[in-house]
N, C-alpha and C positions, 0 to 999 in steps of 0.2 A: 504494500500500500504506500502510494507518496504522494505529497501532499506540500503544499508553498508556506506554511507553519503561520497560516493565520486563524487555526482551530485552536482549543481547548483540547486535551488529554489528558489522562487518566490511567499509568502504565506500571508495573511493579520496579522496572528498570529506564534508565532515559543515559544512552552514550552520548558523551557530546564532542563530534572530531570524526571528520570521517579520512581519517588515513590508514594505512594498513591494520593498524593496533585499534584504535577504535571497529574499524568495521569486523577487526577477528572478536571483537567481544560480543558485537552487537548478535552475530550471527551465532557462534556459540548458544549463547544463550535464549535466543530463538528458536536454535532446533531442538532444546530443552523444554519448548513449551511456554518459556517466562514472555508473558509479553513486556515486550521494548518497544523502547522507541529511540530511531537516530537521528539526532539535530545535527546536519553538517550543510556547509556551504559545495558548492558542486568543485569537482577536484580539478588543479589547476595541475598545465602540462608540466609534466616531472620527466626530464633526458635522465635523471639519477638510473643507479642501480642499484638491489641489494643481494645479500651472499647470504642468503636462507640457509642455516645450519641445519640436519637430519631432523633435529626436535623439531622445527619450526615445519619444515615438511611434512612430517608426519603427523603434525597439528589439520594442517589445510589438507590433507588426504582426510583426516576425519571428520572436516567438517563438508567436502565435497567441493573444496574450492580449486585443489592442486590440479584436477585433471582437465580443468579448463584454460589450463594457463601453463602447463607440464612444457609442452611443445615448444615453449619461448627461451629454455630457460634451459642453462649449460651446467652437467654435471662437476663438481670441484672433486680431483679425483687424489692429486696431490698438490702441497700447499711447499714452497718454496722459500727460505728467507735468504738474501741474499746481503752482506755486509759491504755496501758503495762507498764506507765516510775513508773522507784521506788517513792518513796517520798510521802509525807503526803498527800496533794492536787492531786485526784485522779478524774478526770473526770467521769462522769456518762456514762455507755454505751449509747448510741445513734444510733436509727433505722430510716430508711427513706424506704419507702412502694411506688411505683412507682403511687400504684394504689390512695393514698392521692392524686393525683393532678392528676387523668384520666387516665393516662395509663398505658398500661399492662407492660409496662419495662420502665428503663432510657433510656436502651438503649443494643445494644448485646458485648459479649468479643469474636471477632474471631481470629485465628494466620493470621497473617501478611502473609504467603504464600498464603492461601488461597482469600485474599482479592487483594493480589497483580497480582492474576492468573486472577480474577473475573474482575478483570480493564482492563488488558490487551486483555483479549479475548472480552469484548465489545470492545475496542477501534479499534483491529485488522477490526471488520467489516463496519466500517465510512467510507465511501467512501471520505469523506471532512478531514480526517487526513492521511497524512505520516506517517509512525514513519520510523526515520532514526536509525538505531543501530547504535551509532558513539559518541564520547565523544567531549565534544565542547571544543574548545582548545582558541581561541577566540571570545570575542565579540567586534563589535565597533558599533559605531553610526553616522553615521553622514546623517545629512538635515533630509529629512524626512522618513530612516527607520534603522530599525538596521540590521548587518550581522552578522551573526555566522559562524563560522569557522569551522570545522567538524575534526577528528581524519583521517578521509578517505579523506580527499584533499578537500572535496567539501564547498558549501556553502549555507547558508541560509538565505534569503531576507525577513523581514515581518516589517510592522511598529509598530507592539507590541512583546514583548518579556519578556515572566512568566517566571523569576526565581525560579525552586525550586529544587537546587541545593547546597543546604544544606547548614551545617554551615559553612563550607566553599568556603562558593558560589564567583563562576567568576561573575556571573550577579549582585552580590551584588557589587563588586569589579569596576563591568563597569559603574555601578550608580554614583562613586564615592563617596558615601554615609558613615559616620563613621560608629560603632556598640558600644553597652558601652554593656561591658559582665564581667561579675568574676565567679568563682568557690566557690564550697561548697567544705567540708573538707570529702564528700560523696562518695561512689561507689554506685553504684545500681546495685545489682544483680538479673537478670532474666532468668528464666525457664521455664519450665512446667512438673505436676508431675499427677500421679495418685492414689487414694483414696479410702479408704474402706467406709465411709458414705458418701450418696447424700450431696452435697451444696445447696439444695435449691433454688438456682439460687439467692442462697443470694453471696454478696463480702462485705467480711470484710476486713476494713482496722485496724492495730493495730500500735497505736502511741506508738513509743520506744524512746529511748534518742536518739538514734543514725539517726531517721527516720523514715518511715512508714513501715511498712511488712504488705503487701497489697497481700492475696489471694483472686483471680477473677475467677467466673466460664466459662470451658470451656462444650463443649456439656459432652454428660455421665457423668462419676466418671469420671472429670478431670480438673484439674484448672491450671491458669498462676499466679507466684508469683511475686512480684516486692520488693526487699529486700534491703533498704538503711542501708547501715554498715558505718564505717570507711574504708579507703582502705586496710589498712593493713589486717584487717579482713572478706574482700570480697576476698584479694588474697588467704588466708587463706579457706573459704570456698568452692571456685570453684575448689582449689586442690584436696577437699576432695573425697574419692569415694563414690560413687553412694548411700552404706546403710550409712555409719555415713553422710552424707548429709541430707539423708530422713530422719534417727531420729534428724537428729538437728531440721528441717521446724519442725515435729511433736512434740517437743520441746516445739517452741515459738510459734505455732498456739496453743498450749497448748489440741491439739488431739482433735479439733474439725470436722476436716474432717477423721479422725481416721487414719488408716496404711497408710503411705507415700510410693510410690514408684516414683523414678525421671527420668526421660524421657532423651533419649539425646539432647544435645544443653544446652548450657548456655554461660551467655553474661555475661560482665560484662560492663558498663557506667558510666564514672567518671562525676558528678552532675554539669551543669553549668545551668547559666540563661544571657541571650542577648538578644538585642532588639532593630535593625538599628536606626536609626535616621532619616530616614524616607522611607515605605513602595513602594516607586513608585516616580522616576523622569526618565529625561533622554530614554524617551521611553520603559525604563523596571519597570515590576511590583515585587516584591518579593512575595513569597506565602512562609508558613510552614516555614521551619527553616533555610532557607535565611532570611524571615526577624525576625525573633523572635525564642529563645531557652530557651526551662523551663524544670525543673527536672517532671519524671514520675509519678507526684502525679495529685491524681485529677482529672485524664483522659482528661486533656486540651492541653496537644502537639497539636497531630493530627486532634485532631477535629479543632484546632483553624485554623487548614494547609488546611481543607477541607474548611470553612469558607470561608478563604480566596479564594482560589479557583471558590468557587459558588461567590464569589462578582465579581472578576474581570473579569470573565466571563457574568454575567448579563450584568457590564457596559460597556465591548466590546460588546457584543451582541446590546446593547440597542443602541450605538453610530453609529454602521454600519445601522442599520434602520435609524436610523436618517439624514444617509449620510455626516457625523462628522469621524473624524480622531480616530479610537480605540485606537494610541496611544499617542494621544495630554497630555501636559503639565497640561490642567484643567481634564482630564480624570484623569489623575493620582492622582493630589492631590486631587479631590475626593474620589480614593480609599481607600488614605492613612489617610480621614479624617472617613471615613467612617469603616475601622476598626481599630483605631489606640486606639479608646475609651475600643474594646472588647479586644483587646491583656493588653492593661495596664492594667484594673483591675481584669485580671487576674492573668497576672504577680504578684501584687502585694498583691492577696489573697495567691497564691501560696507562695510565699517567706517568708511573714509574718507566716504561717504554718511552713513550716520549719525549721524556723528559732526558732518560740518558742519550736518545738520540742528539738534544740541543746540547747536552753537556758538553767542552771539552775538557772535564776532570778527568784527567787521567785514571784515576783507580778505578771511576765508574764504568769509561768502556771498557777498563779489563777486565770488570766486575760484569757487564753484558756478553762480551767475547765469551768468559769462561762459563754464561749459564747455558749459552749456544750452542759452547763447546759440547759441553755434559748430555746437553738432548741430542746431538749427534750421536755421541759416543754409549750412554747409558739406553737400553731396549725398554724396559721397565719405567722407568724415567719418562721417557719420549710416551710411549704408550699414553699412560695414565694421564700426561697433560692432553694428549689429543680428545682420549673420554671423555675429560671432564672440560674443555675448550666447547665442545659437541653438544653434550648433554648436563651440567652439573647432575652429580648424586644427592644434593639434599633438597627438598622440596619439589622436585620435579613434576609441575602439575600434568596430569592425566591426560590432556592431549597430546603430549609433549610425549609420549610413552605409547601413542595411538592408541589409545584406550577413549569411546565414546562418551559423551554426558548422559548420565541416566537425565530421561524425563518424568 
């Protein structure tokens, strides 16, 4: 059902943010029977990509959205770090093989439209979801449920309320919750180009002073690149035209995927990292980057945002069988206890990487060299960071595991 959001509603759940993490909740919990409702604005062209890890995949196989959008989208079979920064102490290359720990990939790289097409058309046929096209203008709370406010005059009634509505989220805002956030001295710039040799369905990542320059494959000859510069010289790059572009990328991938040709679209993202102060009160949940923002490395954004997503919807799911408030005060700080372990030590693997990459203290890249060294060289070691890179072992919600939502 959709609708321009100048009604009134009346809904057990109301997501508000319609980007990947949003619409995995929306629908989730739809094909549980809960009725929702999605308040989002219609989605703007995104050239991004993203590197869907195994859990996330097997989330959207369970909820019927992967095999609409499977076809788009290149398996990641081994994962490559490469050490580019100048200087004496030089890291050993390092391969990781999907199939060392059972499976046939990490996981796939597909462009953001395509996945964002594949959510949307499952969510369109739920008879247990709205989606309201309408930007929410406000939220309140009071007793026991929250309202949203709608762009179209209307309104929406439900006792839980998923933010994911970005970094600059109203839901984050209605929580009244702080955020502790700072920037990096980063751009990140992203494309997609096309290649004269196969990638192998290999991605390499290549550690530079400035950052990673991370080529990921897309289906055929074709890959997404993810390029941390200084700003100055991301403004510099994205000016450039189309051939001295491609010979730069051919450059500093140093012609492993051989002749560059660059596709149109490119973005450019200036590097921060955030992380609210806490995931869930006041009847709202935060999902994806309402509650938590990391730079593009690592392929942890978005999965973390699906994650999210599949949990808060288990524990609504789970509550309303029970005949329990989905959006009670102990529902939420369970959420927030429940992923608050997998965003932080992410965050903090993340930042600690980047950060040695801008170092030049010496102890630190020998202190990175040597942990490269060891996943090289230790089997056991390598392994177990690939599992839990994949999948974390604690809290692992249930789609995450392809296990379906009981309705």
């Amino acid at each position: 059902m959709n609708s321009n959001g100048a009604e009134n509603r009346i809904v057990d759940a109301v997501v508000i943010g319609g980007g990947p993490a949003g619409l995995t909740a929306a629908i989730a919990l739809a094909v549980a029977g809960v009725e929702t409702a999605l308040v989002a604005k219609p989605a703007q062209p995104d050239s991004r990509t993203t590197a869907l890890l195994a859990g996330s995949v097997r989330a959207l196989e369970t909820l019927g959205v992967w095999k609409r959008c499977r076809a788009h989208a290149a398996p990641l079979e081994i994962l490559r770090i490469v050490d580019d920064r100048p200087g004496l102490l030089r890291a050993p290359e390092v391969a990781f093989a999907a199939a060392e720990i059972g499976l046939e990939a990490f996981g796939h790289n597909i462009e953001n439209r395509h996945l964002t097409v594949a959510l949307e058309t499952r969510a369109a046929e739920l008879g247990s979801l709205a989606i309201v096209t309408a930007s929410a203008e406000q939220i309140a709370v009071t007793g026991q449920r929250v309202t949203v406010v709608m762009s179209g005059g209307g309104r929406v009634h439900a006792r839980l309320a998923i933010g994911a509505d970005g970094r600059h989220s109203l839901a984050r805002a209605a929580t009244g919750t702080a955020i502790d956030a700072r920037s990096y001295p980063q751009t990140a710039l992203a494309l997609n180009f096309a290649h004269s040799r196969p990638h192998g369905n290999a991605s390499t990542e290549f550690h530079t002073r400035t950052g990673p320059f991370t080529l990921v494959p897309l289906p055929g000859r074709r890959s997404s690149l993810v390029w941390v510069v200084e700003p100055p010289e991301a403004a510099a790059l994205a000016a450039q035209d189309d051939a001295t572009l491609a010979a730069e990328i051919e450059r500093r991938s140093h012609s492993i995927l051989g002749k560059i040709s660059v596709e149109p679209g490119r973005g450019a993202f200036p590097l921060a990292i955030a992380t609210a102060h806490t995931f869930g009160s006041n009847r709202i949940a935060l999902i994806g980057e309402a509650a938590h923002v990391m730079p593009p490395i690592g392929a942890q954004g978005l999965n973390l945002g699906l994650r999210d997503a599949a949990m808060i919807a288990e524990l609504a799911i789970d509550a309303r069988r029970a005949g329990t408030d989905i959006g009670s005060p102990d529902l939420l700080a369970r959420y927030d206890e429940l992923r608050r372990g997998d965003v932080a030590s992410r965050t903090m693997a993340i930042d600690l990487l980047n950060r040695s990459l801008l170092s030049d203290f010496l102890p630190l890249a020998g202190l990175r060299g040597f942990g490269l060294y060891l996943l090289d060289r230790v089997g056991p070691l390598r392994r177990t960071l690939m599992r839990e890179g994949v999948t974390p072992r604690a809290g692992t919600p249930r789609l995450m595991r392809g296990e379906p939502l009981p309705s």
